[in-house]
MARNU-399613 format. One line per field, with one value per residue (C-alpha): x, y, z; residue number from 1; residue in three letters. Coordinates in nm, 4 decimals, padded with zeros to 6 digits. Layout:
<fikes>
u	X|... $
v	Y|... $
w	Z|... $
num	NUM|... $
residuo	Ala|... $
</fikes>
This chain:
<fikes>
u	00.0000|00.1576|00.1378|-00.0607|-00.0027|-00.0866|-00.3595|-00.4585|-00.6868|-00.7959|-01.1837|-01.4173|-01.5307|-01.8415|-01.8480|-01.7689|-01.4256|-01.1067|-00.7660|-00.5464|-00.2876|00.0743|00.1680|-00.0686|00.0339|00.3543|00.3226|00.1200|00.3696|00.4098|00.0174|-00.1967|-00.4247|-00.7390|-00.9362|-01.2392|-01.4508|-01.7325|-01.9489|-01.7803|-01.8972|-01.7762|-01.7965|-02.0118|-01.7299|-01.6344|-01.3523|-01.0912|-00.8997|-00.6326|-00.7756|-00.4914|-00.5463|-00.9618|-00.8817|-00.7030|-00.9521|-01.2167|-01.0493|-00.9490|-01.2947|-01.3984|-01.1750|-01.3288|-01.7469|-01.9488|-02.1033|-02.4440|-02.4561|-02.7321|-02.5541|-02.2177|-02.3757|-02.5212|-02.1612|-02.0119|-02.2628|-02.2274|-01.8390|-01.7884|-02.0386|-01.8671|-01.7659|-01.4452|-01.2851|-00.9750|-00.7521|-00.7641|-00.4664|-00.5120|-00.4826|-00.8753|-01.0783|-01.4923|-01.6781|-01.9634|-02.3195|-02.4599|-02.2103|-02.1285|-02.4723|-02.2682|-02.0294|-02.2517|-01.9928|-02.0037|-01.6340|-01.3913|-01.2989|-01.0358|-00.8413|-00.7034|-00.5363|-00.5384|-00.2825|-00.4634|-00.7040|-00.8078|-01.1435|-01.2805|-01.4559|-01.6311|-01.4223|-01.6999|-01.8062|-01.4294|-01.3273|-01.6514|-01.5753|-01.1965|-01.3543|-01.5619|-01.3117|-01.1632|-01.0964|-00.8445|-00.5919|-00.8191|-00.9050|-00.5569|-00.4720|-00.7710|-00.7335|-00.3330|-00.2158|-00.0110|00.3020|00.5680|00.8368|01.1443|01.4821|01.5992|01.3330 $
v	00.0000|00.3541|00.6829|00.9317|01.2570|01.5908|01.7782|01.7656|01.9433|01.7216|01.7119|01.5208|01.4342|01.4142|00.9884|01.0433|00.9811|01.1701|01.1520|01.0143|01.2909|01.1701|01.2988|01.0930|00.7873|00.7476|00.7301|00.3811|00.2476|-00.0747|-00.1377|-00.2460|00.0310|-00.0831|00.1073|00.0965|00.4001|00.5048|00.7653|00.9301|00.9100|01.2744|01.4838|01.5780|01.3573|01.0408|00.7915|00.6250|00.3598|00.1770|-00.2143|-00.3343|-00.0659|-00.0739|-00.4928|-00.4318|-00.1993|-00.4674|-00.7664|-00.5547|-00.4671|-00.8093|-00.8851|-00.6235|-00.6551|-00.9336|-01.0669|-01.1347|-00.8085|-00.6128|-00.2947|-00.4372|-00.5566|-00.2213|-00.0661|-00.3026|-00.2926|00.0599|00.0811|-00.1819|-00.0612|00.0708|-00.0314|-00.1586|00.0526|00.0658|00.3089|00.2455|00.2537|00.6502|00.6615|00.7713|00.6613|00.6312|00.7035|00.4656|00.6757|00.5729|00.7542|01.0749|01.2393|01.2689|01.5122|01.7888|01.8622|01.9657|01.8764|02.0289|01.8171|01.8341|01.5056|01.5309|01.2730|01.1516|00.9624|00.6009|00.7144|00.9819|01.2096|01.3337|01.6423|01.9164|02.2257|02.4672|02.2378|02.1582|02.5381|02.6466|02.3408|02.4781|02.8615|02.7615|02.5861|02.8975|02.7471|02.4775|02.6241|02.6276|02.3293|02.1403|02.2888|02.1431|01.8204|01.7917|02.0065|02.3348|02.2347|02.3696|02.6874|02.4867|02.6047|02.7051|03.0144 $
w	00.0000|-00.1262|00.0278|-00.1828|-00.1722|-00.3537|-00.5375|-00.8551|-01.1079|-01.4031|-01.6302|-01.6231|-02.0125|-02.1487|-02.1105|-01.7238|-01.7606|-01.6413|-01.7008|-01.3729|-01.3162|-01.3943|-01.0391|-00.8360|-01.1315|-01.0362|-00.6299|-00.7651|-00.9607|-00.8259|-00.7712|-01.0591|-01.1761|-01.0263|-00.7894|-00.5922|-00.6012|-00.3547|-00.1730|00.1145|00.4475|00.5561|00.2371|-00.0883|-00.2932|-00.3515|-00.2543|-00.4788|-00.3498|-00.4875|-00.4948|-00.2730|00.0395|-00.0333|00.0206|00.3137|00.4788|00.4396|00.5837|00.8601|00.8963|00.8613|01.1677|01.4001|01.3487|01.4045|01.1290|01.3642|01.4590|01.2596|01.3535|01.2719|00.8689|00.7928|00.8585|00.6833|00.3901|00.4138|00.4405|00.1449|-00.1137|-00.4418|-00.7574|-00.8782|-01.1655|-01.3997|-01.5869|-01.9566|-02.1904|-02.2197|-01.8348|-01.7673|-01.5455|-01.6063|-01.2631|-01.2464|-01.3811|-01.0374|-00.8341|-01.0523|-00.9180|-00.5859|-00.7436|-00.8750|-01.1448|-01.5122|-01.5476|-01.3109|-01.0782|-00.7991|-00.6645|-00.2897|-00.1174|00.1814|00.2310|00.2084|-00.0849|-00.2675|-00.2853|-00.6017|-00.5528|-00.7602|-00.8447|-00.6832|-00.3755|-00.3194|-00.3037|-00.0649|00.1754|00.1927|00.2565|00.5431|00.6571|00.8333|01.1613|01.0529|01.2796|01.5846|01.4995|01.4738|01.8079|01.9647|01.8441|01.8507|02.1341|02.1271|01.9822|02.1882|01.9873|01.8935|02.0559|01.6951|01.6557 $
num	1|2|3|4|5|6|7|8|9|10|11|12|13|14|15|16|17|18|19|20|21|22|23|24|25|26|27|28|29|30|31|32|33|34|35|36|37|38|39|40|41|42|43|44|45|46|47|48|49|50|51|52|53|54|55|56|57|58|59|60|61|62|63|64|65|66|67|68|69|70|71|72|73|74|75|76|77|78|79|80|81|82|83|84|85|86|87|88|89|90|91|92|93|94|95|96|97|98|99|100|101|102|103|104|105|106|107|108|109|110|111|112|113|114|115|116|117|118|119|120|121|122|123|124|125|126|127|128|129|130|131|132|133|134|135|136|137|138|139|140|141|142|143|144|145|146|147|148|149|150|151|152|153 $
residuo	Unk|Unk|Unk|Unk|Unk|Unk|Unk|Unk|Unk|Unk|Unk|Unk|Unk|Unk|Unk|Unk|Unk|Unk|Unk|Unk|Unk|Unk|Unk|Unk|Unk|Unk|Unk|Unk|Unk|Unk|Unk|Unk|Unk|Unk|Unk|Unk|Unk|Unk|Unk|Unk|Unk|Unk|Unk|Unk|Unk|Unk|Unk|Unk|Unk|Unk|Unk|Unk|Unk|Unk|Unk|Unk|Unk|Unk|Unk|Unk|Unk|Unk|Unk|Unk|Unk|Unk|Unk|Unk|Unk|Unk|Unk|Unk|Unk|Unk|Unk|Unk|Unk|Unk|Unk|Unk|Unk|Unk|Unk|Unk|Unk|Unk|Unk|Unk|Unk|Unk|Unk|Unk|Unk|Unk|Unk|Unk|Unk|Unk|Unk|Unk|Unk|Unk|Unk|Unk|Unk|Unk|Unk|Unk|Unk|Unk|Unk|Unk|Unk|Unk|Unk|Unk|Unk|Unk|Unk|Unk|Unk|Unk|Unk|Unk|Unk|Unk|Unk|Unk|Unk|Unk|Unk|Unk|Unk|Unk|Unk|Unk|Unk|Unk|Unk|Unk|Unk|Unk|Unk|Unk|Unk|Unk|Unk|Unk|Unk|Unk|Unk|Unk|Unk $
</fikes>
């Protein structure tokens, strides 16, 4: 499983399909390029996941619900429902017809990772969740602690 990182603006065509930045390509080098994309829990975007790490997630979900549990099933129906997709020889990828209705996009689309996966988001919805996102600092200080002035400054 790879580390993704960065941002990246790409379009989304006409047939659903947009080209996989280069950048983001080449942290998956080593992985096949097969991905499972689905709805996000948090966020008006959706979720690609390389197959490998989306896998992973799942067994280790597996592992920690109970499979009698009615609670534990609708979190894992929930948690597991997507579709599996590929990049094509031109390096696009189609986003399923079912799921594109959860990016309210004409075609610009932003790509943000997260480390594990990736969100897809639309251009407009992407850049008013980052403006009313004002309190990031506050936020990072609640959550992580005051980090203490290094010696050096």
């Amino acid at each position: 499983m790879s580390l993704i990182l960065g941002i990246e603006y790409c379009k989304l065509d006409s047939n659903g399909r947009f080209k996989f930045p280069i950048a983001l390509k080449r942290q998956l080098e080593n992985e096949e390029c097969r991905f499972v994309i689905r709805p996000s829990l948090y966020g008006e975007c959706l979720e690609l996941w390389p197959y490998d790490s989306f896998e992973a997630e799942i067994a280790q979900l597996q592992k920690e619900l109970n499979p009698y549990s009615i609670e534990d099933r609708k979190l894992l129906r929930k948690l597991s429902a997507g579709n599996i997709v590929e990049m094509d020889t031109n390096d696009r990828i189609v986003i399923p017809t079912e799921q594109r209705g959860r990016i309210k996009t004409s075609k610009d689309l932003v790509l943000q990772s997260t480390g594990k996966f990736i969100e897809i988001w639309d251009h407009d919805t992407y850049c008013r969740m980052n403006e009313e996102e004002s309190d990031f600092a506050e936020r990072i200080d609640q959550r992580l602690g005051k980090a203490e002035p290094s010696a050096a400054q």
